[in-house]
C-alpha positions in Angstrom: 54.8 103.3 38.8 57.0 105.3 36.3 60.0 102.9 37.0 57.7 100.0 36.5 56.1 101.5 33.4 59.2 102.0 31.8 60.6 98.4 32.2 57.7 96.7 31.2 58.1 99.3 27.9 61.8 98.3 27.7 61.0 94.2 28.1 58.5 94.8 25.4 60.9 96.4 23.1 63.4 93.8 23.6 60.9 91.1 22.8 59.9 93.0 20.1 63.2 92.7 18.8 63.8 89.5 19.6 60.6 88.2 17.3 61.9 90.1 14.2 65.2 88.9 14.3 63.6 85.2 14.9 61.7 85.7 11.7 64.3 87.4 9.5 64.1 85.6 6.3 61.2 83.4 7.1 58.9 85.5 4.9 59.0 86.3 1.1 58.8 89.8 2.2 61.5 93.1 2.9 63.9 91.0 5.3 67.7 91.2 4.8 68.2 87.9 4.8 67.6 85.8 1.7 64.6 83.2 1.7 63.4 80.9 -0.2 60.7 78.1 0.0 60.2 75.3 -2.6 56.2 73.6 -3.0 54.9 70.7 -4.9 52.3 70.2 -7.1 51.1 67.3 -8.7 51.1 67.3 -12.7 47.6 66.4 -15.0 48.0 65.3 -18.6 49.7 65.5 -21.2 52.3 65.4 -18.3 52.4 62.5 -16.5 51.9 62.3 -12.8 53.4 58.9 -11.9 57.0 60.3 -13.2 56.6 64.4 -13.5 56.2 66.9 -10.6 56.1 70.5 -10.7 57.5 72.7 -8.2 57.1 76.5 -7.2 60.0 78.0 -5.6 59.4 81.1 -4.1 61.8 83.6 -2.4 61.6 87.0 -0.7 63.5 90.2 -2.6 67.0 89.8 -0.5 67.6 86.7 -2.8 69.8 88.3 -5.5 69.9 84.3 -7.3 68.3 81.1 -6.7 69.5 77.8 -7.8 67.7 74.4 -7.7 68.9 70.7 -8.5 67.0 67.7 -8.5 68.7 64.7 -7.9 68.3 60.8 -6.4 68.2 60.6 -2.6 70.6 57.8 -2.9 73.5 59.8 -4.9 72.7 62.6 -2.2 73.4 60.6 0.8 76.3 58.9 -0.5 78.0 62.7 -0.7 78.2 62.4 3.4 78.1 66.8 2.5 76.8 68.6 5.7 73.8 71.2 5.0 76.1 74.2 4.3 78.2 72.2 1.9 75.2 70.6 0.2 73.9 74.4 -0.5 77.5 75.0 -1.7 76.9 72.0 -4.3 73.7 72.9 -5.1 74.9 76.2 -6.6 77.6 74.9 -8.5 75.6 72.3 -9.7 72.2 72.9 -10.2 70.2 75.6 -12.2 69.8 79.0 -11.7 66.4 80.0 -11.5 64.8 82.9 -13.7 62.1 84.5 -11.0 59.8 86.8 -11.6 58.1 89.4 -9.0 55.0 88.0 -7.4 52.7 91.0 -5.8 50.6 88.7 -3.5 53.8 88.2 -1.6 56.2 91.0 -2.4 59.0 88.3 -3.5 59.8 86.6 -6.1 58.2 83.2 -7.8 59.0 80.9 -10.4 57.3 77.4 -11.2 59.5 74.8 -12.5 58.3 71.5 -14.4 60.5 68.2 -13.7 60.0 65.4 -16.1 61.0 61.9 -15.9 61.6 61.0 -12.0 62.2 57.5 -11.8 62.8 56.1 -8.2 63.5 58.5 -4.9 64.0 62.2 -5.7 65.3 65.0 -3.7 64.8 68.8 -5.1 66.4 71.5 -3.4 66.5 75.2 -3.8 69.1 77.9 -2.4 68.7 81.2 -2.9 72.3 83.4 -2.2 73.1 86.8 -1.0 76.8 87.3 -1.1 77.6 84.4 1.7 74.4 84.2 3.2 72.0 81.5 1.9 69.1 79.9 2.6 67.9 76.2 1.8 64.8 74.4 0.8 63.7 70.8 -0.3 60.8 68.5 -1.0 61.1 65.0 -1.9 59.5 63.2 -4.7 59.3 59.6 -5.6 58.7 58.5 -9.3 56.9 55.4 -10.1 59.0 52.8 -12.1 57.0 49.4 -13.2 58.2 45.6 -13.9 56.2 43.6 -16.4 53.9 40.8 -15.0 51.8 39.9 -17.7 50.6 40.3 -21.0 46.6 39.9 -21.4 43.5 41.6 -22.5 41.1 44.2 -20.9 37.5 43.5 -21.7 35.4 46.5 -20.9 31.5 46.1 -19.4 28.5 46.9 -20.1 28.8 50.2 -17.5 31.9 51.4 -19.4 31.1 54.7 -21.6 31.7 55.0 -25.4 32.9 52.8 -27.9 34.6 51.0 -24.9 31.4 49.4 -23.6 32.0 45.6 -24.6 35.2 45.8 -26.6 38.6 44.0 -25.8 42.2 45.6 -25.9 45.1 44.3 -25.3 47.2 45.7 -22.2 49.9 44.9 -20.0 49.7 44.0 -16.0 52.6 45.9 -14.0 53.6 45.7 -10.3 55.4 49.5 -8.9 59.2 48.6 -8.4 58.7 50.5 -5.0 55.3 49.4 -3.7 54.2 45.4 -4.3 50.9 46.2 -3.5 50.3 49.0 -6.4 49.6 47.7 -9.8 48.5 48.9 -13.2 47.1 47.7 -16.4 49.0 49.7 -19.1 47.6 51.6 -21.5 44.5 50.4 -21.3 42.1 53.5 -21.9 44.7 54.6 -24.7 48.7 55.3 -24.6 49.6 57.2 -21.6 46.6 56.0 -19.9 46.5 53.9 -17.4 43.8 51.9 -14.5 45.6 51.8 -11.4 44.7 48.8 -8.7 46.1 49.3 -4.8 45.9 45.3 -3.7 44.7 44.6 0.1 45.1 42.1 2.5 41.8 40.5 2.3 40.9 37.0 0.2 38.3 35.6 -1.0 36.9 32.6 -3.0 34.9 32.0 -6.1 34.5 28.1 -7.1 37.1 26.8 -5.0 39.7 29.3 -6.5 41.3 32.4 -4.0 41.7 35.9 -5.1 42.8 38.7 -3.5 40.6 42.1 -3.3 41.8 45.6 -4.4 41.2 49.0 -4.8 40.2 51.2 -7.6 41.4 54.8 -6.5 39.4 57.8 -7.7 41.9 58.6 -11.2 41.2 60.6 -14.7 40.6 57.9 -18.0 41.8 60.6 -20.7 38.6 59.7 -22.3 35.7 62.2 -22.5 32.3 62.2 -22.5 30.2 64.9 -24.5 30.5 68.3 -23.2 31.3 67.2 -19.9 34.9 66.9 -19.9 37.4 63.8 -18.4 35.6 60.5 -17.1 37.1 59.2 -14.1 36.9 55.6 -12.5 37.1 54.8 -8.8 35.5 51.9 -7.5 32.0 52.1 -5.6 33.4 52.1 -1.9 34.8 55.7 -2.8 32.0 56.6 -4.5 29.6 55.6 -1.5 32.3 56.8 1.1 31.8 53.2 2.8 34.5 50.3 2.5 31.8 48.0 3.0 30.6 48.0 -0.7 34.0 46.5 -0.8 34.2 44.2 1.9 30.7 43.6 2.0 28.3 44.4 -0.3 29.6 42.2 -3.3 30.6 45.2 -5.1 34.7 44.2 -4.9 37.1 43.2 -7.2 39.6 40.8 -7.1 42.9 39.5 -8.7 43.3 35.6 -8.5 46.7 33.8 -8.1 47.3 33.6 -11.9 46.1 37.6 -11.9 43.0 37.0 -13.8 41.4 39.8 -12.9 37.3 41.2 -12.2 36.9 45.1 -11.8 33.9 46.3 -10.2 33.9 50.0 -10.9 32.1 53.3 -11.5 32.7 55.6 -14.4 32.1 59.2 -13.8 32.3 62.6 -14.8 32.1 66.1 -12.3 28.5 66.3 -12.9 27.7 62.6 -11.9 27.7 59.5 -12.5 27.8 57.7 -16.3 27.4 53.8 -15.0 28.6 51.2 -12.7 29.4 47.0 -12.7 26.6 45.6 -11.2 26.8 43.0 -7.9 25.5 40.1 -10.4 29.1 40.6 -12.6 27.3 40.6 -15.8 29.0 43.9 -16.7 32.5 43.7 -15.0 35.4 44.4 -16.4 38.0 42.1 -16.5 42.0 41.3 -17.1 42.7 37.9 -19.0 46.6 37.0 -19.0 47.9 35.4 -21.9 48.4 31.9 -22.2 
C-alpha cells in the first residue's frame, strides 16, 4: 500500500509538472517565459469604425519589450518569412510598445489606436526576453468604397429633427471587398453614414424589379434631447423577425437604376422615436442623378 501510495504521489508530481511547463507563458502572470496576447476592439466616433481599430496588447512581466506592426496581409505573405523570422521582422520593424502594469492581471497592458486601414490587415505583437519571444496577431479588414452614384436622400416623415422631410444630397458606394455592402455617404452629416447589406431576394413594383436589403442596427451621429445617439436599423431587427422583411411589407429595396426606398426605424436606448410605415407615405428614399 506504501509502494502504491508513493507512485501514485510521484505520477501526480510528474503531472503536476508536466501542466506548468505546458502553460509557461500562456498567462500574463509570474512565468519565465515572455507572453503576450494582442485583442481587438471596435472604434465609435469621432474615430471611424469602417477604417480604424483599436487593439490591446497585453503581456505577462517576463516580457522586458514588446513590439507591434501592422501591415497588409498581402505584403506579409509575399515575404515567404517562417514564424520565427516574421517575429524577427516584426521587431526590427514595427513599434516598440510603451506598457504599463495592469493589477487585474499582474502583467502589463497597453491599448493602441490604428487609423486608416484600407483593405486586409494583419497586426502582430512580439514581446522579447533575450532570445526567447512570443507572438501574437489579429486581423482586420478596412472598408474601402467605389463611387456608384451621385443622388439625393429624402428623409420621411418618421425621421427625427430637422431631417424629417428635407433632401440632401449624398453619394451611393459599393465596399471594394464585399458587392453586396453599400452605403449612402454622408448622408446624416460628414463622417456619417447609412449602411445597406443587399440580399438575394427580388421583387416588383409596377412592372419594375428591385432587389431587397438590409438596414443593420448602426449610430446616426445625430442626437435626440437628453437621450444621447439615434440609431437606425430596419424593423426586422427591431422585431427580431425577418418576416417584417420578407413579409410583412415593411422591406426596402434598390431597383436596377439604384433608386432606392428605405423602410426603417429611428431609435435611441430608451425606445423607439418613429418608423416608415407599410403604406410608403413616410419612406425614405435615394434618387440618382440624372
Amino acid at each position: 500500500m506504501k509502494k502504491y501510495i508513493s507512485l501514485t504521489l510521484s505520477l501526480l508530481a510528474m503531472l503536476a509538472f508536466t501542466a506548468c511547463t505546458l502553460e509557461e507563458g500562456t498567462t500574463p502572470g509570474g512565468d519565465s517565459a515572455p507572453y503576450v496576447n494582442v485583442k481587438q476592439y471596435e472604434v465609435t466616433a469621432p474615430l471611424n469604425p469602417d477604417n480604424d481599430v483599436q487593439i490591446r496588447i497585453l503581456a505577462n512581466n517576463k516580457a522586458s519589450d514588446v513590439y507591434y506592426l501592422a501591415e497588409k496581409s498581402a505584403d506579409k505573405d509575399a515575404r515567404g518569412l517562417s514564424a520565427d523570422a516574421y517575429a524577427d521582422y516584426v521587431v526590427s520593424n514595427g513599434t516598440k510598445a510603451t506598457l504599463e502594469d495592469d493589477k487585474q492581471s499582474g502583467g502589463k497592458v497597453v491599448d493602441v489606436t490604428l487609423t486608416d486601414l484600407y483593405g486586409e490587415y494583419t497586426i502582430t505583437a512580439v514581446a522579447v526576453n533575450g532570445n526567447a519571444k512570443n507572438v501574437s496577431s489579429t486581423s482586420f479588414t478596412g472598408l474601402d468604397w467605389a463611387t456608384v452614384c451621385e443622388g439625393t436622400y429624402q428623409f420621411g416623415i418618421a425621421t427625427i429633427g430637422n431631417l424629417a422631410g428635407s433632401i440632401v444630397p449624398t453619394t451611393l458606394q459599393v465596399c471594394t471587398t464585399n458587392d453586396k455592402l453599400y452605403r449612402f455617404k454622408d448622408v446624416f452629416g460628414e463622417g456619417h453614414h447609412l449602411k445597406i447589406n443587399l440580399l438575394t431576394i427580388k421583387g416588383e413594383n409596377e412592372g419594375a424589379a428591385y432587389t431587397f436589403f438590409r438596414i443593420p442596427a448602426q449610430g446616426t451621429g445625430l442626437t435626440f434631447k437628453t437621450y444621447g445617439e439615434v440609431s437606425i436599423r430596419d424593423l426586422g431587427y427591431w422585431q427580431g423577425s425577418d418576416a417584417y422583411i420578407t413579409d410583412y411589407g415593411y422591406e426596402s429595396g434598390m431597383f436596377e437604376d439604384h433608386l432606392c426606398f428605405i423602410c426603417a426605424q429611428y431609435y435611441v436606448s430608451a425606445g423607439n422615436l418613429g418608423y416608415s410605415l407599410a403604406s410608403g407615405n413616410d419612406y425614405d428614399y435615394f434618387t440618382p442623378a440624372e
